[in-house]
N, C-alpha and C positions, 0 to 999 in steps of 0.2 A: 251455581255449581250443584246446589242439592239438588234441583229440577231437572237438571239435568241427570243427573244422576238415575233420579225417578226414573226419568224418561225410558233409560237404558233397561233400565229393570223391567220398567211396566212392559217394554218391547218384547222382551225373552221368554218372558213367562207369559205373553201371550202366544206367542210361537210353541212351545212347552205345550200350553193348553191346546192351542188346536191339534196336536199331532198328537197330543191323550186322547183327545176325543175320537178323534179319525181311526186310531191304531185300536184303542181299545172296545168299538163300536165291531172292527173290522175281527178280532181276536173273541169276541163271544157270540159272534154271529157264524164264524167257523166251530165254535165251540159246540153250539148248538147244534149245528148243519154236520158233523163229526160226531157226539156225541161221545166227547170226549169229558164228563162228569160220570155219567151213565156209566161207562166204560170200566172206571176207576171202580165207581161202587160196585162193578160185578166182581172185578178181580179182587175186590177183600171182600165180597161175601163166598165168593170161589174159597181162598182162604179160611174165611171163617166156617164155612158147611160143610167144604170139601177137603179140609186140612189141604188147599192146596191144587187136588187133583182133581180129575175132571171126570166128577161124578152126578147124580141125578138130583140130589138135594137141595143145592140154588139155583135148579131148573124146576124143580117142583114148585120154590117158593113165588119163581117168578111168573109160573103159571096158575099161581092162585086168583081165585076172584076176586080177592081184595089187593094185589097186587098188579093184576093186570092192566087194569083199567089207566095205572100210571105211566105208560110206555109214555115218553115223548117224543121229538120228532125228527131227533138225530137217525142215520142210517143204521142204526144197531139195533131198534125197535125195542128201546129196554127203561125204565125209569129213569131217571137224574138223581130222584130222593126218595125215600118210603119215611111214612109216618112210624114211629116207633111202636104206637101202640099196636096198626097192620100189621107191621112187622112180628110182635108176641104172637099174636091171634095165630096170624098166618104158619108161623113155627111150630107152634104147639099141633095144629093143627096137620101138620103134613108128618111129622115124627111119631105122631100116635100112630097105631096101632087100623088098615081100615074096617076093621070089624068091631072097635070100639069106639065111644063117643068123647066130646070131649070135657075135660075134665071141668069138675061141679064143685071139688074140692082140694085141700094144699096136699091131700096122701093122693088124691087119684093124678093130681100133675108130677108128684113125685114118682108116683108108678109107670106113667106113660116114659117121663125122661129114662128111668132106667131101664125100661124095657123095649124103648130103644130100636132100630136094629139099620136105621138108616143114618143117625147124629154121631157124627165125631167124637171121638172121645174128648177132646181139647174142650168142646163145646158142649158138650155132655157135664163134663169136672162142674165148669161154668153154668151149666142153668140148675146143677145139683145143688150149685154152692149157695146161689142165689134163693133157692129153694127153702135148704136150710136156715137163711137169714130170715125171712118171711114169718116162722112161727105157725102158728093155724092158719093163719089169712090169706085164702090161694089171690085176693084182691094187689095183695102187697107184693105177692111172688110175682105176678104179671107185671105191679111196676116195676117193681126191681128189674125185669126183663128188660122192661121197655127203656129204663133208665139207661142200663148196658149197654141198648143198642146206638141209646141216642150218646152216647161218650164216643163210641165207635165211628157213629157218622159223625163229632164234633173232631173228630182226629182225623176223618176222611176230608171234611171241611178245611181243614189248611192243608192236609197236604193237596188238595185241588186249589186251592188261593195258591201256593207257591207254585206250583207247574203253573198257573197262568201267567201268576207273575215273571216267571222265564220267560214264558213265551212272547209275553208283552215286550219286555227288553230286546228277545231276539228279532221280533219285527219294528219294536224302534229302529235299532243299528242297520239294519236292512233297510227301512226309508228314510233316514237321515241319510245314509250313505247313497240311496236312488239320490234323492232329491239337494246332497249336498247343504244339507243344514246343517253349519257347524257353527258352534255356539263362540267362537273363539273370532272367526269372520263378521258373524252376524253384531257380535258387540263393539266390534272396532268400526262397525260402520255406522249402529247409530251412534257411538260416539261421536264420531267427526261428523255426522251427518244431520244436523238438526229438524230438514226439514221431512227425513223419513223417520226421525226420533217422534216429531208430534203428529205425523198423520199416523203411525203405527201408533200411538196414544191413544188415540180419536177413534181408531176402528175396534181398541180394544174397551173403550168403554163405549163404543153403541153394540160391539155384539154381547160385553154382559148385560148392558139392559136390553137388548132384544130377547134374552135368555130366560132374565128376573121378571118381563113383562108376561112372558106366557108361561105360566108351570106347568102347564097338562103339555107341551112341545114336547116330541119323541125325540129321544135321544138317533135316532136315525135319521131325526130334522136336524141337531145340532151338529152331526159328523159329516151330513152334505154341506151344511152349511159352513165349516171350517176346511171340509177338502177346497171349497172354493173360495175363502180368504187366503188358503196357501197357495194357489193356484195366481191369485193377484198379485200377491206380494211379488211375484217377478218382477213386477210394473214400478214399484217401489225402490230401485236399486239396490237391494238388500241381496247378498251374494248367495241365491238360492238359485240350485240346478244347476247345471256344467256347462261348461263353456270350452270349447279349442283352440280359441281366439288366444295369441301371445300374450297381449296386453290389456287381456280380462283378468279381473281378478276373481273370478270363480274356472279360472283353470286348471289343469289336472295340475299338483305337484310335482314339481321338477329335483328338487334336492332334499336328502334325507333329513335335515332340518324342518323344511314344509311339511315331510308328512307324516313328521311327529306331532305337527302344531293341528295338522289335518285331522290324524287319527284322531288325538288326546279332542276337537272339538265335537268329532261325531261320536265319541263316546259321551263326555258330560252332555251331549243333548237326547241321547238314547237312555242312558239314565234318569235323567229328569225326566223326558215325558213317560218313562217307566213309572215313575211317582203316581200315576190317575190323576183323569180331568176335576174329580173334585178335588184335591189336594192343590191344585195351580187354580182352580176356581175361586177357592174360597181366600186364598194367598193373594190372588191379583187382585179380589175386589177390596183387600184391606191397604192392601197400598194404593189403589187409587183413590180411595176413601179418606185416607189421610195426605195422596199430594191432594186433594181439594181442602180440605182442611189447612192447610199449611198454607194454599194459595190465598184462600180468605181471610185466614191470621196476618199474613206478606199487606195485605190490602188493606186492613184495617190500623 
Protein backbone atom coordinates (compact mmCIF):
# COMPACT_ATOMS: atom_id res chain seq x y z
CA UNK A 1 0.00 0.00 0.00
CA UNK A 2 2.79 2.53 0.98
CA UNK A 3 4.53 1.76 -2.53
CA UNK A 4 2.05 2.35 -3.96
CA UNK A 5 1.21 5.20 -2.41
CA UNK A 6 4.99 6.44 -3.30
CA UNK A 7 4.21 5.63 -6.51
CA UNK A 8 1.37 8.10 -7.02
CA UNK A 9 3.19 10.77 -5.47
CA UNK A 10 6.54 10.18 -7.19
CA UNK A 11 4.16 10.36 -10.60
CA UNK A 12 2.70 13.95 -9.73
CA UNK A 13 5.48 15.63 -8.80
CA UNK A 14 7.10 14.50 -11.44
CA UNK A 15 4.59 16.05 -13.80
CA UNK A 16 4.69 19.22 -11.48
CA UNK A 17 8.38 19.27 -12.30
CA UNK A 18 8.33 19.01 -15.84
CA UNK A 19 5.88 21.75 -16.52
CA UNK A 20 8.19 24.11 -13.84
CA UNK A 21 10.68 23.51 -15.88
CA UNK A 22 9.07 24.05 -19.35
CA UNK A 23 6.81 27.06 -17.98
CA UNK A 24 9.32 28.75 -16.15
CA UNK A 25 12.28 28.39 -18.66
CA UNK A 26 9.41 29.70 -21.20
CA UNK A 27 8.51 32.85 -18.56
CA UNK A 28 12.13 34.21 -18.14
CA UNK A 29 13.09 33.90 -21.44
CA UNK A 30 10.13 36.12 -22.43
CA UNK A 31 11.11 38.11 -19.60
CA UNK A 32 14.26 38.67 -20.94
CA UNK A 33 13.12 39.00 -24.74
CA UNK A 34 10.37 41.87 -23.03
CA UNK A 35 12.50 43.28 -20.65
CA UNK A 36 10.34 43.29 -18.36
CA UNK A 37 12.77 43.66 -15.02
CA UNK A 38 14.57 46.53 -16.85
CA UNK A 39 11.05 48.06 -17.38
CA UNK A 40 10.09 47.87 -13.51
CA UNK A 41 13.49 49.44 -12.41
CA UNK A 42 12.89 52.43 -14.79
CA UNK A 43 9.46 53.09 -13.68
CA UNK A 44 10.80 53.56 -9.84
CA UNK A 45 13.71 55.26 -10.75
CA UNK A 46 11.11 57.47 -13.02
CA UNK A 47 9.58 57.80 -9.48
CA UNK A 48 12.47 58.23 -7.64
CA UNK A 49 14.33 61.18 -10.06
CA UNK A 50 11.40 62.33 -11.48
CA UNK A 51 8.89 62.39 -8.58
CA UNK A 52 7.04 60.49 -11.03
CA UNK A 53 6.89 62.64 -14.14
CA UNK A 54 8.55 62.50 -17.23
CA UNK A 55 11.49 64.44 -16.89
CA UNK A 56 15.45 64.52 -17.96
CA UNK A 57 17.04 63.17 -14.75
CA UNK A 58 16.59 59.24 -15.06
CA UNK A 59 17.51 59.76 -18.58
CA UNK A 60 20.57 61.55 -17.87
CA UNK A 61 21.34 58.81 -15.32
CA UNK A 62 20.75 56.22 -17.80
CA UNK A 63 22.97 57.86 -20.30
CA UNK A 64 25.86 57.98 -18.06
CA UNK A 65 29.09 56.16 -18.77
CA UNK A 66 28.90 54.11 -16.09
CA UNK A 67 25.50 53.32 -16.62
CA UNK A 68 25.28 52.56 -20.09
CA UNK A 69 27.45 50.07 -20.75
CA UNK A 70 24.63 47.80 -18.60
CA UNK A 71 21.78 47.89 -21.21
CA UNK A 72 20.66 44.32 -21.70
CA UNK A 73 19.08 42.62 -24.29
CA UNK A 74 15.29 43.10 -23.87
CA UNK A 75 13.71 45.34 -26.55
CA UNK A 76 13.75 48.51 -24.18
CA UNK A 77 17.63 48.90 -24.45
CA UNK A 78 17.79 49.71 -20.70
CA UNK A 79 19.63 47.77 -17.78
CA UNK A 80 17.86 44.93 -15.55
CA UNK A 81 20.13 46.09 -12.47
CA UNK A 82 22.70 49.02 -11.60
CA UNK A 83 25.33 48.48 -8.96
CA UNK A 84 24.59 50.73 -6.09
CA UNK A 85 27.86 52.14 -5.79
CA UNK A 86 27.25 53.28 -10.16
CA UNK A 87 24.51 54.29 -9.08
CA UNK A 88 25.98 57.13 -6.20
CA UNK A 89 28.74 58.09 -8.53
CA UNK A 90 26.45 58.41 -11.37
CA UNK A 91 23.96 60.60 -9.29
CA UNK A 92 26.09 62.87 -7.80
CA UNK A 93 27.55 63.28 -10.73
CA UNK A 94 24.64 64.29 -13.10
CA UNK A 95 22.91 66.74 -10.11
CA UNK A 96 26.09 68.69 -9.85
CA UNK A 97 26.31 71.61 -11.11
CA UNK A 98 28.47 71.42 -15.08
CA UNK A 99 30.70 73.92 -14.39
CA UNK A 100 31.76 72.42 -11.13
CA UNK A 101 33.59 69.16 -10.30
CA UNK A 102 32.94 66.58 -8.24
CA UNK A 103 32.82 66.53 -4.77
CA UNK A 104 36.29 65.99 -2.70
CA UNK A 105 34.57 66.57 0.41
CA UNK A 106 31.04 65.76 2.98
CA UNK A 107 30.49 70.21 2.71
CA UNK A 108 31.16 70.12 -1.05
CA UNK A 109 28.54 66.95 -1.57
CA UNK A 110 26.28 68.80 0.68
CA UNK A 111 26.68 71.80 -1.49
CA UNK A 112 26.11 70.33 -4.71
CA UNK A 113 22.82 68.33 -3.32
CA UNK A 114 21.39 71.59 -2.28
CA UNK A 115 22.24 73.56 -5.08
CA UNK A 116 20.45 71.35 -6.80
CA UNK A 117 18.40 72.44 -9.70
CA UNK A 118 17.58 69.24 -11.53
CA UNK A 119 16.98 66.51 -7.97
CA UNK A 120 13.55 66.31 -6.71
CA UNK A 121 12.84 67.41 -3.65
CA UNK A 122 11.54 63.95 -2.20
CA UNK A 123 15.09 62.80 -3.22
CA UNK A 124 16.95 65.87 -2.34
CA UNK A 125 15.19 65.57 1.76
CA UNK A 126 16.91 61.95 1.21
CA UNK A 127 20.42 62.38 0.03
CA UNK A 128 20.49 65.64 2.64
CA UNK A 129 19.33 63.28 5.19
CA UNK A 130 21.86 60.72 4.37
CA UNK A 131 24.41 63.40 4.33
CA UNK A 132 23.78 64.67 7.52
CA UNK A 133 24.16 61.04 9.00
CA UNK A 134 27.62 60.63 7.52
CA UNK A 135 29.42 63.38 9.85
CA UNK A 136 32.79 64.51 8.03
CA UNK A 137 33.18 61.51 6.11
CA UNK A 138 31.91 62.20 2.44
CA UNK A 139 33.25 58.00 2.16
CA UNK A 140 30.25 57.06 4.47
CA UNK A 141 27.87 59.77 2.78
CA UNK A 142 28.41 57.78 -0.48
CA UNK A 143 27.69 54.50 1.26
CA UNK A 144 25.03 55.62 2.91
CA UNK A 145 23.91 56.38 -0.65
CA UNK A 146 24.63 53.43 -2.03
CA UNK A 147 23.06 51.49 0.83
CA UNK A 148 19.68 53.46 -0.10
CA UNK A 149 19.71 52.54 -3.21
CA UNK A 150 20.54 48.93 -2.80
CA UNK A 151 17.20 48.86 -0.01
CA UNK A 152 15.32 50.21 -3.04
CA UNK A 153 16.48 47.79 -5.55
CA UNK A 154 16.01 44.94 -2.52
CA UNK A 155 12.10 46.17 -2.60
CA UNK A 156 12.22 46.27 -6.55
CA UNK A 157 13.71 42.58 -6.06
CA UNK A 158 10.27 41.12 -4.94
CA UNK A 159 8.20 43.17 -6.26
CA UNK A 160 9.64 41.59 -9.64
CA UNK A 161 9.82 37.97 -7.90
CA UNK A 162 6.01 38.50 -7.34
CA UNK A 163 4.80 39.82 -10.86
CA UNK A 164 6.76 36.66 -12.08
CA UNK A 165 5.38 34.59 -9.80
CA UNK A 166 1.89 35.69 -11.32
CA UNK A 167 2.93 35.36 -14.36
CA UNK A 168 4.25 31.84 -13.84
CA UNK A 169 0.65 30.71 -12.30
CA UNK A 170 -1.07 32.43 -15.20
CA UNK A 171 0.73 30.27 -17.90
CA UNK A 172 0.49 27.20 -15.71
CA UNK A 173 -3.35 27.41 -15.83
CA UNK A 174 -3.00 28.30 -19.49
CA UNK A 175 -1.12 24.96 -20.30
CA UNK A 176 -2.57 22.72 -17.84
CA UNK A 177 -5.67 23.79 -19.43
CA UNK A 178 -3.95 23.48 -23.28
CA UNK A 179 -2.74 20.31 -22.34
CA UNK A 180 -5.40 18.99 -20.00
CA UNK A 181 -3.32 18.07 -17.04
CA UNK A 182 -5.42 17.66 -14.25
CA UNK A 183 -4.05 16.68 -11.15
CA UNK A 184 -7.41 15.02 -9.91
CA UNK A 185 -7.45 12.51 -13.36
CA UNK A 186 -3.93 12.07 -13.55
CA UNK A 187 -4.01 10.46 -9.80
CA UNK A 188 -6.97 8.34 -10.21
CA UNK A 189 -5.17 6.67 -12.97
CA UNK A 190 -2.02 5.91 -11.45
CA UNK A 191 -3.85 4.75 -8.75
CA UNK A 192 -5.72 2.07 -10.60
CA UNK A 193 -3.08 1.96 -12.98
CA UNK A 194 0.07 0.16 -11.69
CA UNK A 195 1.84 -0.30 -14.63
CA UNK A 196 1.87 3.60 -15.65
CA UNK A 197 2.38 4.13 -11.82
CA UNK A 198 6.16 2.22 -12.24
CA UNK A 199 7.11 3.25 -15.57
CA UNK A 200 6.17 7.06 -14.54
CA UNK A 201 8.68 6.00 -11.57
CA UNK A 202 11.31 4.72 -13.73
CA UNK A 203 11.33 7.96 -16.02
CA UNK A 204 11.37 9.95 -12.96
CA UNK A 205 14.23 8.72 -11.51
CA UNK A 206 16.49 8.48 -14.75
CA UNK A 207 15.71 11.96 -15.70
CA UNK A 208 16.87 13.17 -11.98
CA UNK A 209 20.01 11.28 -12.58
CA UNK A 210 20.28 12.45 -16.00
CA UNK A 211 19.99 15.92 -14.30
CA UNK A 212 22.51 15.16 -11.00
CA UNK A 213 24.92 13.45 -13.77
CA UNK A 214 25.69 16.75 -15.70
CA UNK A 215 25.64 20.15 -13.50
CA UNK A 216 27.09 22.40 -16.16
CA UNK A 217 23.51 21.09 -18.42
CA UNK A 218 21.56 24.34 -19.50
CA UNK A 219 18.43 24.78 -18.11
CA UNK A 220 17.29 25.14 -21.75
CA UNK A 221 18.69 21.48 -22.04
CA UNK A 222 16.39 20.51 -19.08
CA UNK A 223 12.99 22.30 -20.50
CA UNK A 224 13.49 20.66 -23.99
CA UNK A 225 14.16 17.84 -22.39
CA UNK A 226 10.69 17.67 -20.16
CA UNK A 227 8.55 19.52 -23.04
CA UNK A 228 9.36 16.08 -24.56
CA UNK A 229 8.75 13.57 -21.61
CA UNK A 230 5.21 15.52 -21.52
CA UNK A 231 5.01 14.98 -25.04
CA UNK A 232 5.36 10.89 -24.37
CA UNK A 233 3.38 10.58 -21.45
CA UNK A 234 0.34 10.56 -24.02
CA UNK A 235 1.88 7.03 -24.93
CA UNK A 236 1.49 6.20 -21.25
CA UNK A 237 -2.36 6.21 -20.79
CA UNK A 238 -2.28 9.00 -18.45
CA UNK A 239 -5.21 11.28 -19.26
CA UNK A 240 -3.23 14.08 -20.92
CA UNK A 241 -4.61 16.33 -23.82
CA UNK A 242 -8.22 16.28 -25.09
CA UNK A 243 -10.05 13.98 -26.62
CA UNK A 244 -13.88 14.10 -28.48
CA UNK A 245 -14.21 10.47 -28.32
CA UNK A 246 -17.49 9.58 -25.83
CA UNK A 247 -15.90 7.06 -24.22
CA UNK A 248 -12.41 8.63 -23.51
CA UNK A 249 -11.88 9.60 -20.44
CA UNK A 250 -9.84 12.78 -21.35
CA UNK A 251 -13.20 14.24 -22.85
CA UNK A 252 -14.47 17.58 -22.61
CA UNK A 253 -16.91 17.69 -19.36
CA UNK A 254 -20.31 17.16 -19.96
CA UNK A 255 -22.12 17.87 -16.44
CA UNK A 256 -21.55 20.75 -13.92
CA UNK A 257 -20.24 18.16 -11.37
CA UNK A 258 -17.26 17.26 -14.01
CA UNK A 259 -16.34 20.61 -14.39
CA UNK A 260 -15.93 21.31 -10.85
CA UNK A 261 -13.78 18.16 -10.47
CA UNK A 262 -12.03 19.60 -13.96
CA UNK A 263 -11.64 23.12 -12.87
CA UNK A 264 -10.59 22.39 -9.14
CA UNK A 265 -7.66 19.65 -11.02
CA UNK A 266 -6.22 22.22 -13.42
CA UNK A 267 -6.06 24.66 -10.83
CA UNK A 268 -4.12 22.37 -7.82
CA UNK A 269 -1.79 21.51 -10.97
CA UNK A 270 -1.12 25.24 -11.97
CA UNK A 271 -0.43 26.03 -8.49
CA UNK A 272 1.89 23.40 -7.83
CA UNK A 273 4.04 23.87 -10.77
CA UNK A 274 3.68 27.49 -9.79
CA UNK A 275 5.87 26.28 -6.73
CA UNK A 276 9.51 26.19 -9.36
CA UNK A 277 11.33 23.19 -10.62
CA UNK A 278 13.59 23.48 -7.68
CA UNK A 279 11.15 23.12 -5.09
CA UNK A 280 9.61 19.72 -6.87
CA UNK A 281 13.37 18.83 -7.64
CA UNK A 282 14.54 18.67 -4.53
CA UNK A 283 11.00 17.19 -2.97
CA UNK A 284 11.03 14.36 -5.63
CA UNK A 285 14.59 13.42 -5.11
CA UNK A 286 13.79 12.96 -1.17
CA UNK A 287 10.95 10.72 -1.58
CA UNK A 288 12.60 8.62 -4.08
CA UNK A 289 15.49 8.45 -1.80
CA UNK A 290 13.49 7.20 0.89
CA UNK A 291 11.01 4.71 -1.24
CA UNK A 292 14.53 3.14 -2.05
CA UNK A 293 15.40 3.22 1.37
CA UNK A 294 12.23 1.61 2.55
CA UNK A 295 12.58 -1.00 -0.50
CA UNK A 296 16.03 -2.23 0.93
CA UNK A 297 14.69 -2.08 4.72
CA UNK A 298 11.30 -4.32 3.02
CA UNK A 299 14.23 -6.62 1.82
CA UNK A 300 16.40 -6.97 4.36
Amino acid sequence: MLADILGVIIGVFFIYLLLSLLISTFVEWLSRRLGWRAHKLSSWLQQLLDEGKTSSLSRHLYDHPLIRPLVGEGKLRLPPNIPPKWFTIALIDIIRRPDSRFPDSIEELKQVIRESQTCPDATRNALIAIAAQAGNSLKDALDGISLWFEGIMQSLRQAYKSMIQQRIFVASLLVAALLNIDTISVCDVLWSDSQVRHTLRLAAEQFLADVESDASEEISSEALAAAMAIIEMSELRLPIWWSLAADDPRHIPRTPSDWVLKILGLTATALATSLGAPFWFDLLRKIISFGRVRSTAVAI
